[in-house]
C-alpha positions in Angstrom: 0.0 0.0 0.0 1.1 3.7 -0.9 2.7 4.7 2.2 1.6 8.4 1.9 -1.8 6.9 1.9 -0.8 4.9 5.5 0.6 7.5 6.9 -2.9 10.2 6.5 -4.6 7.6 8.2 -2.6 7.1 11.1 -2.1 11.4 11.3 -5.8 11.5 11.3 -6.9 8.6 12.9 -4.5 8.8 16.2 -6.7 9.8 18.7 -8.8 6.7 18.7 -5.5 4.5 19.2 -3.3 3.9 22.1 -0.1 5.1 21.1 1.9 2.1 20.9 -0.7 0.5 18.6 0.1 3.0 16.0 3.3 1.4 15.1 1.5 -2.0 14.1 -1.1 -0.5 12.8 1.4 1.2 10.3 3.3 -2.1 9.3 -0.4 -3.8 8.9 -1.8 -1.1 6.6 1.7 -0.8 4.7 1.9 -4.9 4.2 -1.6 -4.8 3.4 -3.4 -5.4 0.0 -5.0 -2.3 -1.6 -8.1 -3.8 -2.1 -9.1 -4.1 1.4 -8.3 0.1 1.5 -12.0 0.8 1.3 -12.8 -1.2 4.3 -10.0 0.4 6.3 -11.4 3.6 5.3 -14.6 3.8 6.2 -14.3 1.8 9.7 -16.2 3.4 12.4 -14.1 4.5 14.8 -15.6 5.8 18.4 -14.3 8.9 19.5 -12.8 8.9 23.3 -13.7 12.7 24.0 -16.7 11.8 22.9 -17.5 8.9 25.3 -16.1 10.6 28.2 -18.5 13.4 28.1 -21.1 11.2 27.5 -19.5 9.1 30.8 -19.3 12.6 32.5 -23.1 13.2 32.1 -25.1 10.1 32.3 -22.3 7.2 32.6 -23.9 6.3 36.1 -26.8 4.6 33.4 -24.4 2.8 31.6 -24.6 4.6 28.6 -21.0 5.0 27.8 -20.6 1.2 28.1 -23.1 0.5 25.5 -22.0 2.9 23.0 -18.4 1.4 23.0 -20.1 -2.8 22.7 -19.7 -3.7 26.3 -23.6 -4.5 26.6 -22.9 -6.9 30.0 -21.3 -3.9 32.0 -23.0 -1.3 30.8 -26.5 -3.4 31.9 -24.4 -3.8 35.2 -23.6 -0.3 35.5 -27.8 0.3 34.9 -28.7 -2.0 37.4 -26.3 -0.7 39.8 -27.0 2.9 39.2 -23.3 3.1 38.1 -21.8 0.8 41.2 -23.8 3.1 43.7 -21.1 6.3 41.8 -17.7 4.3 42.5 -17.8 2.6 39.0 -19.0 6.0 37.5 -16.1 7.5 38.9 -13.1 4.8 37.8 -15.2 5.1 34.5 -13.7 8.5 34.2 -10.8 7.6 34.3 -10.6 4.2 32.0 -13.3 4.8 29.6 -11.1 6.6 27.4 -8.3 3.9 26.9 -11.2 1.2 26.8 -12.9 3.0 24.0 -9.2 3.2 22.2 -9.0 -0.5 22.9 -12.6 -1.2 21.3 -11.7 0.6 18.2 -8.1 -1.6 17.9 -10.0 -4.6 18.3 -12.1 -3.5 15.4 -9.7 -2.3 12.8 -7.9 -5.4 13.7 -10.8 -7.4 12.5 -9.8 -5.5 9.0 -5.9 -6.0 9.2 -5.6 -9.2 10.2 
């Protein structure tokens, strides 16, 4: 793959990867085939900002669980009312690398 091409994507996909994924990601895209370009391109990709406000606001419902696919805690965090606040407030913390990690599991579904 044109590695001009690789190289846009991972300058403006960064911020929905941990850091030391971008590397492999890199390799991946540049040993990739170019007809698997348009998959690669129009991945959804979840933005962590995004899903820390939303965490910020209403998390303590779960909310931010179920927009990034983890269905079983965010239905824990619902029935819980958010771990009676605690699990709200360690959400604020992690829910930005586990939304990263939810987004390299799914372009890995694409590279691999």
């Amino acid at each position: 793959m044109d590695a001009q091409k690789v190289d846009m994507f991972i300058f403006s996909s960064s911020k929905y990867f941990e850091s030391y994924h971008l590397n492999g990601i890199r390799e991946r895209l540049l040993a990739m085939d170019d007809s698997k370009w348009p998959l690669i391109a129009t991945v959804q990709l979840k933005d962590p900002t995004t899903i820390l406000i939303i965490s910020i606001l209403v998390g303590h419902f779960g909310i931010d669980r179920f927009i990034i696919g983890d269905t079983g805690l965010g239905i824990a965090k619902l029935l819980t009312c958010g771990g009676l606040g605690l699990w709200t407030l360690i959400d604020w913390f992690m829910i930005q690398g586990a939304t990263r990690e939810k987004n390299m599991q799914k372009i890995q579904n694409y590279l691999y």
